[in-house]
N, C-alpha and C positions, 0 to 999 in steps of 0.2 A: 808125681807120686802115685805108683801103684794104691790099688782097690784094698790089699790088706795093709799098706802104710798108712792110707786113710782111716780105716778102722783100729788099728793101732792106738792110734795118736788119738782119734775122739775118746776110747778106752781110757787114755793115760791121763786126759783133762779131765773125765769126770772120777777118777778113782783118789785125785787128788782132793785136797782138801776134808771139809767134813760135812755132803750135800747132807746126809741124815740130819746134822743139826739143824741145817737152814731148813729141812722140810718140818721138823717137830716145832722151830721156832717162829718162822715165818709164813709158810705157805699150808698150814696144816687144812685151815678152813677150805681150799680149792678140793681135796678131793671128796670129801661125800657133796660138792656143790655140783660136780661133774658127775656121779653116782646119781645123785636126785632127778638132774638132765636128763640121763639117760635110761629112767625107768627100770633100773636091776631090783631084779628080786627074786624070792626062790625060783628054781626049777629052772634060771639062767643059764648059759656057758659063757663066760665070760673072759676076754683075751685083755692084758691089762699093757700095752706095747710101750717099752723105756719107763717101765715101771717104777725104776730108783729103787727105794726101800718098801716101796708100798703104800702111796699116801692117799691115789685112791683104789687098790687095788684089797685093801684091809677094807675099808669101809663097804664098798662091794660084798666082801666075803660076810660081812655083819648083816650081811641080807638073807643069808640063805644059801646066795648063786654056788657055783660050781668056777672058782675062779684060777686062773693062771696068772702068775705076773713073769713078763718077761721083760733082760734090760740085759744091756752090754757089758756089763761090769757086773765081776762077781762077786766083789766086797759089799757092794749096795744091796745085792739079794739077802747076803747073811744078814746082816741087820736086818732089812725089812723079814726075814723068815722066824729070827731072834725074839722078833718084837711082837709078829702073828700068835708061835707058838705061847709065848710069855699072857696074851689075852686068850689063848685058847680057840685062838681061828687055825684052819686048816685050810691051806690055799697051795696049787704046786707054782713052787718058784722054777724057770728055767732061763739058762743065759741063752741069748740068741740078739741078732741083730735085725733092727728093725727094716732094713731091707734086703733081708731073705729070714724072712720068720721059719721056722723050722714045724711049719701044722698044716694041715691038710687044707686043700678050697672047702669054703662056706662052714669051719668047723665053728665056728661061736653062733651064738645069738648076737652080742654086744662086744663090739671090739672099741677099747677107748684109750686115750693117751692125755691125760693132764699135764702138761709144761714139762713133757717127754720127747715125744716123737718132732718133735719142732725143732730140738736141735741134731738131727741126722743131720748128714750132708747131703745125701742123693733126696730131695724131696719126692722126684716122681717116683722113684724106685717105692718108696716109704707106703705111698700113697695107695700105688698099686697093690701093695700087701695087706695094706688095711682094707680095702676092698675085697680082695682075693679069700681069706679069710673069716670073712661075715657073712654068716647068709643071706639068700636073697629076703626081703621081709626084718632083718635083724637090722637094729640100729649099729652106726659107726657117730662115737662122742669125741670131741676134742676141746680142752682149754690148755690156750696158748696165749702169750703175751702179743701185745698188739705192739706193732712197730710206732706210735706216736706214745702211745703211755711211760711209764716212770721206767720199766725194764727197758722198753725198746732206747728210752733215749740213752740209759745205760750202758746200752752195747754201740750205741753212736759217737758216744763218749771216749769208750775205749779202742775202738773201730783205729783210730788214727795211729793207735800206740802198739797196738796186736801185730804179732804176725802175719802174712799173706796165706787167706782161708787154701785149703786144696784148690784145685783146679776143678771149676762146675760146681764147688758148694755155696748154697744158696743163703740167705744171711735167715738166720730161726726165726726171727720173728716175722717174717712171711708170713707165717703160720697163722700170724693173728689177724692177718686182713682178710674180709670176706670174700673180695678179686679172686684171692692166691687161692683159699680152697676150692672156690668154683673153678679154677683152671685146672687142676687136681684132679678133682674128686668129681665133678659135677655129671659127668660125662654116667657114674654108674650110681648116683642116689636119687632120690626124689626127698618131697616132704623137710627141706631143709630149714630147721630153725637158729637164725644168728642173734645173739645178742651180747652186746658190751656191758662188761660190767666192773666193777673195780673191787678189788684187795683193798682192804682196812687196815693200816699197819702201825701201829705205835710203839715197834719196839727199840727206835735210836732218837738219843736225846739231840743230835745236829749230826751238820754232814759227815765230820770228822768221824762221827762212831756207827754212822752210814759203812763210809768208805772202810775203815777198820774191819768191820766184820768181814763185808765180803772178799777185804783181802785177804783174811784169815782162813774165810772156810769155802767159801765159792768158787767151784774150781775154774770156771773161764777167767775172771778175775784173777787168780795165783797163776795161770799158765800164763797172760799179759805181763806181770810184775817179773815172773822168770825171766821171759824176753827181755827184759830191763838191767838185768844186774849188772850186769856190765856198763851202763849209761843213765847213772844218777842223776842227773839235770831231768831227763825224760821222765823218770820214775818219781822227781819230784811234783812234774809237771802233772802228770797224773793223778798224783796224789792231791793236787789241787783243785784240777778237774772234778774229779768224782766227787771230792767233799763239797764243791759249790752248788753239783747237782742235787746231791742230798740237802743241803739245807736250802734250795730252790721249791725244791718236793714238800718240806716242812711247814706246816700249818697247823700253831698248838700242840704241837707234839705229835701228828698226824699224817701220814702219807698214803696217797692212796693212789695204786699200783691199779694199772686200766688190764684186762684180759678180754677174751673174743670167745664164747661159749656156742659151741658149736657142734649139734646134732643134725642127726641124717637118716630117711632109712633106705638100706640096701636095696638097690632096685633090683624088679625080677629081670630074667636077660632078655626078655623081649621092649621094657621098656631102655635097657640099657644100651639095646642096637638103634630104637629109635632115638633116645639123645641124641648118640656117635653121629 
């Protein structure tokens, strides 16, 4: 699979479904948590990479900063642009892919990505850009789901039932182990602070309305069940799967979802030769 079939097809998984819901319903709280991390405030440049609709790329702009959000799908800009101007923020939205961002070296202060840029395919490509793009002295933020927490075992769950990823894409939740970014990143930041932390979630009463939603509106989810249609035994099985994991996850009504909070700052390049 060609460089632009792969980006195609990541294009086509997240445009499906309805991620805006799950970000207003579910994951709203991660991004001013990843904002607060990463010290934005007026007089910022701020780069917001696989943006989605804006979840932290709005509360950013509620600073003051000077913000960008960029993200591969251009249905998730207009919502998130819908939604900025509707509150009265002003932010420029731009489609671009997260590995060939489309901005100049060292143009941000703060380049960030909440439970975004994790799922590219080419990590080091990614990586490299998040770097390339921050200046020397400016922070680079990330929260990503950790490969043991409730998301990661989610994608282990359906791992068996998925399609075969492209050829060299690397499984997202990498992202959330602290290894995988110092393999990454390590090489051009100093001052790095990691911390685990968990999502609070109480909004499904059992597995079954677990499983439900995100087959409805989650687009890796609906792209797994597509693969299925044709082989109902499988797609039962799944369905069973997922729901025992959610009510696995249940406690009082309660799930709580592990992510990997992760800031950095841009090293200058004399420290970045001596890393190398």
């Amino acid at each position: 699979m060609d460089a632009q079939a792969v980006t195609a097809r990541h294009r086509a998984v997240w445009a499906s479904g309805d991620y805006p819901r799950i970000a207003r319903d579910v994951v709203a709280p991660l991004g001013p948590v990843l904002v607060e991390a990463c010290r934005i405030g007026p007089h910022h440049g701020v780069l917001d990479v696989a943006a989605g609709a804006g979840n932290a790329a709005r509360p950013a702009a509620r600073t003051g900063a000077t913000v960008v959000a960029s993200d591969l799908v251009p249905d998730l800009l207009a919502v998130g642009r819908a939604e900025a101007e509707a509150e009265g923020l002003t932010l420029q939205w731009e489609e671009a892919d997260a590995a060939a961002l489309p901005f100049e070296d060292a143009d941000f202060d703060v380049v960030m990505s909440c439970i975004g840029v994790m799922f590219a395919p080419d990590h080091r490509r990614c990586a490299d850009e998040l770097l390339r793009t921050c200046r020397p002295g400016g922070r680079i933020g990330l929260l990503s789901w950790t490969p043991e927490g409730f998301v990661g075992r989610m994608f282990a769950t359906m791992r068996p039932y998925a399609p075969a990823p492209p050829p060299g894409a690397q499984p997202p939740v990498l992202w959330g182990s602290e290894q995988h970014l110092q393999d990454l990143l390590g090489a051009g930041v100093t001052d790095v602070v990691a911390q685990r932390r968990t999502l609070r979630v109480e909004r499904f009463a059992d597995g079954d309305a677990f499983r439900d939603y995100f087959r409805a509106h989650y687009g890796p989810t609906i792209g797994v069940y597509a693969s299925l249609v044709d082989d109902p035994d499988r797609a039962a099985a799944l369905d069973r799967d997922l729901a025992r994991l959610g009510d696995e996850a249940l406690a009082d009504g309660i799930m709580e979802w592990e992510y990997l909070l992760w800031t950095a700052t841009r090293a200058q390049p004399s420290e970045s030769s001596q890393s190398a």
